[in-house]
C-alpha positions as CSV (number, residue, x, y, z in Angstrom):
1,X,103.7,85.2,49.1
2,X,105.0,83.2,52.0
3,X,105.8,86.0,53.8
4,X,103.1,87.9,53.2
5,X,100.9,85.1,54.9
6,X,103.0,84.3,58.1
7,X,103.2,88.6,58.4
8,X,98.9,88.4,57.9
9,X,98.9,85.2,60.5
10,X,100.8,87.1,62.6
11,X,98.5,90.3,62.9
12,X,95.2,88.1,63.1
13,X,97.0,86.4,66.2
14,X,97.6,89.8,67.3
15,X,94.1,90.5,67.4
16,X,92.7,87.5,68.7
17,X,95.4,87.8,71.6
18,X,94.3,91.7,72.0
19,X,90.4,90.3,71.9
20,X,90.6,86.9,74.1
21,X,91.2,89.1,77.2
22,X,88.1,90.3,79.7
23,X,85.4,93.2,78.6
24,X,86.1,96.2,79.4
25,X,84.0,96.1,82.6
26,X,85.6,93.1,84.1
27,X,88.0,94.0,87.2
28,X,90.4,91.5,87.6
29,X,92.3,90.1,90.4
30,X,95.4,92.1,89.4
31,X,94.2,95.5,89.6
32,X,96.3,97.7,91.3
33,X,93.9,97.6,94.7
34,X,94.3,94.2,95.2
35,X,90.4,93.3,94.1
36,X,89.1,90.0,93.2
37,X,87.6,89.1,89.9
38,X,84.7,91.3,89.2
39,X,82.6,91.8,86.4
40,X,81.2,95.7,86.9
41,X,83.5,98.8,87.6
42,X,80.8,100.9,89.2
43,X,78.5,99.5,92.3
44,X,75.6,101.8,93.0
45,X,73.9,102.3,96.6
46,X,70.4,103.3,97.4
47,X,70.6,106.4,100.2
48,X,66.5,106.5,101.2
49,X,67.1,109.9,103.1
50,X,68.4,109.1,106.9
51,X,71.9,109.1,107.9
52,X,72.3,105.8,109.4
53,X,72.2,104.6,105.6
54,X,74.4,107.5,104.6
55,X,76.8,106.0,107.1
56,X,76.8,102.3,106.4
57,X,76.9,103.1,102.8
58,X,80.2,105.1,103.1
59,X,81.5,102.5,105.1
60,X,80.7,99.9,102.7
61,X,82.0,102.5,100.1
62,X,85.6,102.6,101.1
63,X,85.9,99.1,101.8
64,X,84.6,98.2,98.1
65,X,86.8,101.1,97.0
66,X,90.1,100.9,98.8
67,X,89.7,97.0,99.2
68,X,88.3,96.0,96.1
69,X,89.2,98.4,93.3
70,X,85.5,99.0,92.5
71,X,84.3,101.9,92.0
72,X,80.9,103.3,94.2
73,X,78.0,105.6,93.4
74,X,74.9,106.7,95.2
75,X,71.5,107.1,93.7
76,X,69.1,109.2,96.2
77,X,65.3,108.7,96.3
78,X,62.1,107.7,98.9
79,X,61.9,104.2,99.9
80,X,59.5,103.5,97.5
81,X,62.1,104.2,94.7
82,X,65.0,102.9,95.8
83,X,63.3,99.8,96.4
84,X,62.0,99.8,93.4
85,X,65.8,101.0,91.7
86,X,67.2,97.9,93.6
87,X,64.3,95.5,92.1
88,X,64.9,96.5,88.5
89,X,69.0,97.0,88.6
90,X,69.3,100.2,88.7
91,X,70.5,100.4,92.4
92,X,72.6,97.5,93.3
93,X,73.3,97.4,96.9
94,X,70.8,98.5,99.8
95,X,72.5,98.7,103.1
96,X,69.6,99.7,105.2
97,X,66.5,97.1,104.9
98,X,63.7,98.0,106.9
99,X,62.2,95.0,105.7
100,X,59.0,95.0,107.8
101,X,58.3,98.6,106.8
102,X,57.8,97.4,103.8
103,X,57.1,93.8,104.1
104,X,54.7,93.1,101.4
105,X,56.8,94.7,98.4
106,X,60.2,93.2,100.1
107,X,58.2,89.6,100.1
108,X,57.1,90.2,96.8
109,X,60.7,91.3,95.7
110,X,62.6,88.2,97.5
111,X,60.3,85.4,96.3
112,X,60.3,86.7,93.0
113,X,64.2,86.4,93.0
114,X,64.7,90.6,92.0
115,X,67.2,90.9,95.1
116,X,69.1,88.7,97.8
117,X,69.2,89.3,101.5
118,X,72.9,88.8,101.8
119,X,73.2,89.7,105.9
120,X,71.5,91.5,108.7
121,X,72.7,94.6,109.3
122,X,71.4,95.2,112.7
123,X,67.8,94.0,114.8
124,X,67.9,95.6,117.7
125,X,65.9,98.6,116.7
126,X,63.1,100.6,118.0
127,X,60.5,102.9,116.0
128,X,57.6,104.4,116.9
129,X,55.9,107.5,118.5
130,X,57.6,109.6,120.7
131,X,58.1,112.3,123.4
132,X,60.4,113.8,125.0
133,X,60.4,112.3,128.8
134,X,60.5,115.6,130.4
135,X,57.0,115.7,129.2
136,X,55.8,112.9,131.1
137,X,58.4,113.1,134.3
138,X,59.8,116.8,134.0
139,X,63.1,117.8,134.1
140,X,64.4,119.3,138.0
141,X,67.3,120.7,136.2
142,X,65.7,122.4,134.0
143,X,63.1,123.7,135.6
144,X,60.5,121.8,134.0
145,X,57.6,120.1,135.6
146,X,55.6,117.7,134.2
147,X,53.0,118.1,131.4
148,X,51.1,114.9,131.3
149,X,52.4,112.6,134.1
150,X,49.4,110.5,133.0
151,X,51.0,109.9,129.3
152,X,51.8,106.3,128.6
153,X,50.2,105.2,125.8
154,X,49.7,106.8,121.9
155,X,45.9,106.3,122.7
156,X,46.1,108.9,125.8
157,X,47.2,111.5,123.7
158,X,43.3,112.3,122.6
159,X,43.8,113.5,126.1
160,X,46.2,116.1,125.7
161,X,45.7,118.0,122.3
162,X,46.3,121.1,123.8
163,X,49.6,120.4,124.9
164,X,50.5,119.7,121.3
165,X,48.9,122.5,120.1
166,X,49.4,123.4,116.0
167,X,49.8,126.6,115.7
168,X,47.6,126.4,112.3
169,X,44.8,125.1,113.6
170,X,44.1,125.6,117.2
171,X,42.4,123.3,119.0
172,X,43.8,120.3,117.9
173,X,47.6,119.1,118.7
174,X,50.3,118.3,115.8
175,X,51.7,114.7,115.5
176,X,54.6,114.7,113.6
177,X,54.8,111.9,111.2
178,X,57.1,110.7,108.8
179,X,57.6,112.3,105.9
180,X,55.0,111.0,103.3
181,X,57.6,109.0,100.9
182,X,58.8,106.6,103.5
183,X,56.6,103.7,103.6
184,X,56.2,103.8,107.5
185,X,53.9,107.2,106.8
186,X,51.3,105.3,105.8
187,X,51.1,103.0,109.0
188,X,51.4,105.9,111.2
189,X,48.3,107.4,109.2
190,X,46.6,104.4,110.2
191,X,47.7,104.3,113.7
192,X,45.9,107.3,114.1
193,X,42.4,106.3,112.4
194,X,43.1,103.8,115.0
195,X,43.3,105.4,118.2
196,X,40.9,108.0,117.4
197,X,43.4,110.7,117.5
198,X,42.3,112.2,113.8
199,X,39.4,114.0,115.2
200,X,41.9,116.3,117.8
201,X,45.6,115.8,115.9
202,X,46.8,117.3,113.0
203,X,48.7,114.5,110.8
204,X,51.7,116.8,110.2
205,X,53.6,115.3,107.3
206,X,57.7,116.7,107.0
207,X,59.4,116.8,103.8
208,X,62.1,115.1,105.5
209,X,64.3,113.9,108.2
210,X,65.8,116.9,108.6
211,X,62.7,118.9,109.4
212,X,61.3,116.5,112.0
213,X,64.5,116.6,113.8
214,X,64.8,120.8,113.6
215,X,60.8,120.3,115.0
216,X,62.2,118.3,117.8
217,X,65.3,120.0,118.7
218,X,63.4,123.5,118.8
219,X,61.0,122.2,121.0
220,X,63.7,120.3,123.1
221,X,65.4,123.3,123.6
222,X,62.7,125.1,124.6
223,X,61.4,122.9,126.9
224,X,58.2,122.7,125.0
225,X,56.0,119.4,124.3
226,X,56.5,117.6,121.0
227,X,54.6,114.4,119.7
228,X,56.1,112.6,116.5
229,X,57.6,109.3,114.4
230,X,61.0,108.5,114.9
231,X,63.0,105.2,115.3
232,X,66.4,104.1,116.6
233,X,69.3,104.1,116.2
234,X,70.0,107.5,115.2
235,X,72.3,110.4,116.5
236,X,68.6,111.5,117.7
237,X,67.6,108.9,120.0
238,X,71.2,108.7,121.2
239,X,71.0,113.0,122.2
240,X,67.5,113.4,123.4
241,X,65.9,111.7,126.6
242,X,62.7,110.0,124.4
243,X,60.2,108.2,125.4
244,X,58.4,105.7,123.3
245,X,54.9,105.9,123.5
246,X,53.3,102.6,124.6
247,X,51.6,100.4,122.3
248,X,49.5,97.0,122.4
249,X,52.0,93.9,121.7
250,X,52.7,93.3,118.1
251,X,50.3,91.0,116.6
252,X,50.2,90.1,113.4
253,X,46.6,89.9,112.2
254,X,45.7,93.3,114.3
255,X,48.7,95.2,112.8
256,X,47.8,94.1,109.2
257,X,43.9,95.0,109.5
258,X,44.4,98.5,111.7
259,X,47.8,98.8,112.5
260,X,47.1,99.1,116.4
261,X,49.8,97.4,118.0
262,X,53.2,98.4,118.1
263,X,55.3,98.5,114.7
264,X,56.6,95.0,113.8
265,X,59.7,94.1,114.9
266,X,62.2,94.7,112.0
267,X,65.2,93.2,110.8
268,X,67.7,95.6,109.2
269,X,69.0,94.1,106.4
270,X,71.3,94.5,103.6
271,X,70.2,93.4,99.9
272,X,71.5,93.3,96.7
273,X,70.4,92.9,93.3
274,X,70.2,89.3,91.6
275,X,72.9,89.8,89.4
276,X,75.5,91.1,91.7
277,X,76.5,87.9,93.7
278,X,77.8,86.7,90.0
279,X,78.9,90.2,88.7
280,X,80.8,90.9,92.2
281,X,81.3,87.6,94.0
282,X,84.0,88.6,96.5
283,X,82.1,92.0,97.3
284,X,78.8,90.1,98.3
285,X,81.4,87.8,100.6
286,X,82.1,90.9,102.2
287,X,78.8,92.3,102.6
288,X,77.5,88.6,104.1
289,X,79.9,89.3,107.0
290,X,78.2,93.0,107.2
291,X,76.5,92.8,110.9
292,X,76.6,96.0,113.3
293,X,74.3,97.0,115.9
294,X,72.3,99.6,117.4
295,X,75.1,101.1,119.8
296,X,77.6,100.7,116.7
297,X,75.4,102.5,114.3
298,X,75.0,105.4,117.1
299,X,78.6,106.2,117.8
300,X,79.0,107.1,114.3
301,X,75.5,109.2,114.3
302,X,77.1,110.9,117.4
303,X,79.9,111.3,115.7
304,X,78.1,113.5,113.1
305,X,76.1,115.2,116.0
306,X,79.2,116.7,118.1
307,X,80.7,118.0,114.5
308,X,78.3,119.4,113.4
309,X,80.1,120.1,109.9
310,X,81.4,116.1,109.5
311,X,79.8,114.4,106.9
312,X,78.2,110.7,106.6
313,X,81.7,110.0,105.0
314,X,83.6,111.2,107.7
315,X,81.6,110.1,110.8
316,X,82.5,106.8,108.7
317,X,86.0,106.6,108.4
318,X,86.2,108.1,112.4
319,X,84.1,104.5,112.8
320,X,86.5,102.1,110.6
321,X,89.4,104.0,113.1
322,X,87.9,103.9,116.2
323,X,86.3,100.1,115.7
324,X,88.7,98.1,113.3
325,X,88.3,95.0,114.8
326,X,84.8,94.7,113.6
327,X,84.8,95.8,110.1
328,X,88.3,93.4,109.5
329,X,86.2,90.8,110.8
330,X,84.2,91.4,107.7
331,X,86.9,90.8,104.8
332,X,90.2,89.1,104.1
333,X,93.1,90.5,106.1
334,X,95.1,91.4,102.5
335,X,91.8,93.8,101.5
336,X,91.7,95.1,105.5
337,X,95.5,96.0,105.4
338,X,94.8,97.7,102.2
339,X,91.8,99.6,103.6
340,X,93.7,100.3,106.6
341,X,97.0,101.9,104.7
342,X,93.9,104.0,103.1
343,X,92.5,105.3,106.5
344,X,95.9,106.6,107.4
């Protein structure tokens, strides 16, 4: 009988031994990568449809990856969704804020504690409406004189709705706005109540990035005019001589009641949800170090312009090569070394 109870004590040690350890989610320091104590295996990113995102996120992907032993997924969707996916848990890391874009919901959102502003990403950012300068200056070399030499502000465009002619509805010109799930659509709408433009403009909405840029770069090439919403930095901006249309200095009150002044001035941030900084300490250390620019940001967009082929993933790893002291800056240098061996 003896026996039979030390062998039973035995086993029910055996258990509690087999039990006492982390769940099954927890990522420990010891994992074969090198990560730090973690408490999910799977991160998920919000991609909101432009590749400057796409770009940071793979960055951020490899580092958490290689560095940290964490697996990375990434949930597409409009701003408006994302946002929302980062609010209720479902996404849990937002690399590409454009906080006053949406500045009431991400207000709403910070106050109420649903995600963190851990760094900004980059401030030094542009948006607004466009045309290409040849438009306003001509282009000797190409043999194109100027269209509307007069052109300065978005107002003076109910001057020149021929130039921008729609081809569906002639008579008026075609403004090219966002596409209508990004939260700037709605100010650009606005903009154009504003100005008076609705009466001789077509507010022309994409159904994505992609299609205002193939807009742009068919008129571009053509030497044609083109009138639309874009922002920078983007491998756009960075290919195309632009011109941003002038606007009256941002001012608060104004831009809340009728959005006529220029877009607010916007700090790019990166967020995460309110249970990460405990589920993933050592991953939101990293991410508070996360600070690029607007020239940074483009040389991987241009990257992805000159191969035409390379994806967001690639243009970022060409980045991590080609500017390592910056993104080891970010993390330990045991978790850079390991990210570097990776690059190799």
């Amino acid at each position: 009988m003896k026996k039979i109870l030390i062998l039973f004590s035995a086993i029910i040690l055996a258990v509690l031994a087999a039990c006492g350890g982390s769940d099954s989610g927890n990522n420990e320091s010891g994992s074969e990568n090198g990560a730090s104590a973690s408490n999910v295996d799977t991160l998920v990113f919000a991609d909101a449809g432009w590749n400057s995102i796409r770009v940071h996120n793979s960055i951020a992907q490899k580092i958490i990856e290689e560095g940290y032993g964490i697996d990375t997924e990434v949930t597409p969707g409009s701003t408006a969704a994302t946002v929302q996916g980062l609010r209720e848990g479902d996404i849990d890391i937002y690399m590409e804020l454009w906080t006053d874009n949406i500045k009431e919901v991400y207000n709403e959102a910070i106050e109420a504690g649903d995600f963190e502003k851990v760094s900004t990403n980059f401030d030094d950012n542009e948006q607004g409406i466009y045309v290409p300068t040849y438009v306003i200056e001509g282009d000797e070399e190409r043999g194109i004189e100027p269209m509307a030499p007069d052109l300065e502000t978005v107002e003076d465009l109910k001057n020149y709705p021929e130039l921008f002619e729609d081809e569906a509805e002639p008579g008026k010109g075609r403004l090219i706005n966002a596409p209508s799930g990004w939260a700037v659509e709605k100010a650009i709408t606005q903009k154009m109540e504003t100005y008076g433009l609705n009466d001789s403009f077509v507010n022309f909405k994409p159904g994505s990035d992609a299609a205002i840029v193939a807009s742009l770069a068919d008129a571009y090439d053509a030497g044609e005019a083109w009138v639309g919403y874009y922002w920078s930095p983007t491998a756009v901006t960075a290919k195309y001589d632009l011109t941003l249309l002038e606007e009256p200095e941002y001012d608060p009150e104004v831009y809340e009641e009728t959005k006529g002044t220029e877009l607010p001035p916007n700090d790019v941030v990166v967020g995460v949800h309110k249970d990460i900084p405990d589920a993933a300490p050592d991953v939101v250390d990293f991410l508070s170090n996360y600070e690029t620019n607007s020239a940074l940001t483009e040389q991987a967009l241009d990257y992805m312009n000159e191969n035409e082929d390379a994806s967001a993933e690639e243009a970022a790893e060409w980045w991590m090569k080609e500017n390592e002291d910056v993104w080891t800056s970010w993390v330990p240098d045991d978790i850079a070394e390991t990210v570097k061996q990776s690059l190799e």
